[in-house]
N, C-alpha and C positions, 0 to 999 in steps of 0.2 A: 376470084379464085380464093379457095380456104387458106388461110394463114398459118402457117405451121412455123416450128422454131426449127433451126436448120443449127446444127453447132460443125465445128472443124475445129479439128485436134491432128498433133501434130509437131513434126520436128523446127526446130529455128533455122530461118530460111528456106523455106517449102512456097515461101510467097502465100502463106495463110490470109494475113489480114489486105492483101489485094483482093485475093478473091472472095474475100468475105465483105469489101466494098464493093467491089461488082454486084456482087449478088444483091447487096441493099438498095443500090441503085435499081438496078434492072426492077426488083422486085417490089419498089417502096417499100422496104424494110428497115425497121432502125440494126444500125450497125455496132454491136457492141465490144469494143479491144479489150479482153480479158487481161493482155498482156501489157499495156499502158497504166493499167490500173495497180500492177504489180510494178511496175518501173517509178510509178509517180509514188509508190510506198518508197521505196528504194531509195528514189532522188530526195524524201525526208528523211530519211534516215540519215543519209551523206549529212545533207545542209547542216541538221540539227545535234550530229555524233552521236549518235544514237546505237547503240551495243547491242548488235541484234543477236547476240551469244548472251546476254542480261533478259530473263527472261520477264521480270517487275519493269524494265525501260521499255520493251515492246509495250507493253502491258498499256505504258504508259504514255507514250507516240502514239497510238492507235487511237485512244480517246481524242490526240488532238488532229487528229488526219479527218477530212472531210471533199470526199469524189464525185466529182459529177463532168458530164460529159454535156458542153455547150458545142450550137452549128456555129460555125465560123462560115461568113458569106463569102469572105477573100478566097477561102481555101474550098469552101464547097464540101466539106468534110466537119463532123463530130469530132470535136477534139476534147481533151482533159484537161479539168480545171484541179488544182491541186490548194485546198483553202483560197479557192477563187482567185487565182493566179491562172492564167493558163500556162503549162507547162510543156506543150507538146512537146515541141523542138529538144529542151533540156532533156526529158527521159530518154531521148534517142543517142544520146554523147556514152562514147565507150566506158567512162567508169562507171556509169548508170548497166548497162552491159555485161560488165564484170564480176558485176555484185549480185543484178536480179536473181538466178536462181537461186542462192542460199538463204534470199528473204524469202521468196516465193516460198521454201520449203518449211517457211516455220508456220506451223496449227493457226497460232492467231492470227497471222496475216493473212492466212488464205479462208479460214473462219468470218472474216470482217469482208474479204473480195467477194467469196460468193456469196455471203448472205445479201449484198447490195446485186450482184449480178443476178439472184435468185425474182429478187422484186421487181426489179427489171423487164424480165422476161413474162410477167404472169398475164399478160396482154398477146401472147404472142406477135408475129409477125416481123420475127427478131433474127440476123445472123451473129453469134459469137465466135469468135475462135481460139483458143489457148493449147490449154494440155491436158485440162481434166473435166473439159465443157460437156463432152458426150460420157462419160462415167460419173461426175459427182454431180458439176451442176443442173443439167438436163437428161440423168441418166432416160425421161421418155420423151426425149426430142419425136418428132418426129422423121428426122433426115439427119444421120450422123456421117459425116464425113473424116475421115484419117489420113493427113496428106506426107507425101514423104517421095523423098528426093535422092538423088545420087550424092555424096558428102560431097567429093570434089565441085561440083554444082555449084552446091548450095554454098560451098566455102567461098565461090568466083562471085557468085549474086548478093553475097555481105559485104565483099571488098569491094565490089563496084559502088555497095550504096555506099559505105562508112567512106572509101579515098574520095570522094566526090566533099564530103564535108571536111575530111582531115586527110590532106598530102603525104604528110608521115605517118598514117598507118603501114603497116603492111602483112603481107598475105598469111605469112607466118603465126604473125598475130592472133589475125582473125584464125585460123584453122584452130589453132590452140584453143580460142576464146569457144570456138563454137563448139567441138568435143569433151570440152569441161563441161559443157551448158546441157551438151547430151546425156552426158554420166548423171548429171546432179539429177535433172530433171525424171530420167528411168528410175531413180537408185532411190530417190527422196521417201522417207517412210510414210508422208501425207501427200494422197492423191497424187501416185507418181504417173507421169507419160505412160498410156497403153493405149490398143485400139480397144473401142465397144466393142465388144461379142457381136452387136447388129450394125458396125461400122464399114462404108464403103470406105476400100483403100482408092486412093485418088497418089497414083507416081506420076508429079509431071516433068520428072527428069527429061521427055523430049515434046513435051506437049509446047505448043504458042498459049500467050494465054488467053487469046481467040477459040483457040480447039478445046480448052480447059473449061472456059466460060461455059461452051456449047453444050459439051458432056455434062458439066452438072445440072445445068438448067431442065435438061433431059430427064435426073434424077430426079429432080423437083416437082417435076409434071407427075411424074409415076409417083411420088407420096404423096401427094395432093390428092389424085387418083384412089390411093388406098383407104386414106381417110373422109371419102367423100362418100 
């Protein structure tokens, strides 16, 4: 079957980058976390104090930031190495969380993301998923998908992953945390959250993500189809 690039964009907590492992699986495809690569900017920022409002210090963090995505055989999954540290775990802790989108929303950090995620991709046979995968990075994907969730949902499906790692989060928190991350993300003057004009909406507010899998896969067939 023709390989096409498949991007998914979308709100935080929609279960993107699940089903953007599915699909790599199923499809042997490389699986690439647009959003990991924005959090492992983040988590150098924090470590190193880094004034991402100083725009000569980005400037200057960026030169020493170096991403790449090693298989881990433990985990069976593509994970992030951050100046050859793997970082997975660390970009996923709430002050990491709190912070990404005001870094994601600055020119040069996301200038440095997609130009690595552009090279990336020029092989095709790629899923990505973030928030401006289907409008800047791959504005000619072949297969754009736009997924999006009921809030109170998607606010139960953050608390359930983050309380599992920290006891003393709570729900409150998280709601808070996720609708600042909504505003920034819409509102950001560089490459904010939209759907593609050619973007399937994908709501899996009541979907399993067995029936989710299905549907897309579906989708898949039919642009394969088109470009064949």
């Amino acid at each position: 079957m023709k390989k096409i690039i498949i991007t998914i964009d979308g709100y935080s907590s929609c279960g993107k980058s699940t089903l953007a492992k599915q699909l790599a699986a199923q499809l042997d495809y490389v699986y690439i976390d647009s959003g990991a690569m924005y959090r492992a900017i983040t988590l150098y920022f924090i470590q190193n104090r880094v004034d991402w409002n100083d725009h000569d210090a980005v400037k200057a963090a960026l030169a020493d930031i170096h991403l790449e995505f090693e298989f881990n055989p433990m985990s069976q999954a593509s994970e992030i190495t951050l100046n050859g540290e793997n970082v997975e775990h660390m970009i996923r802790e709430m002050l990491v969380a709190e912070k990404v989108s005001e870094v994601a929303a600055i020119k040069e950090v996301r200038e440095l993301a997609v130009a690595q995620q552009q090279k990336m991709g020029k092989r095709k046979g790629i899923v990505m998923d973030g928030r401006d995968i289907g409008t800047t990075v791959f504005p000619h994907a072949e297969l754009k998908i736009f997924m999006t969730a009921d809030t109170a949902i998607r606010v139960e499906r953050r608390f359930k992953e983050l309380y599992a790692k920290n006891k003393n989060i709570s729900i409150h928190e998280v709601k808070e945390n996720l609708e600042l991350r909504d505003y920034i993300d819409t509102n950001r003057e560089i490459s904010p959250l939209r759907k593609a004009e050619d973007a399937i909406i994908l709501d899996n507010s009541q979907l399993t993500q067995d029936e989710q899998l299905k549907l897309v896969m579906q989708w898949i067939e039919d642009a394969v189809l088109v470009q064949s």
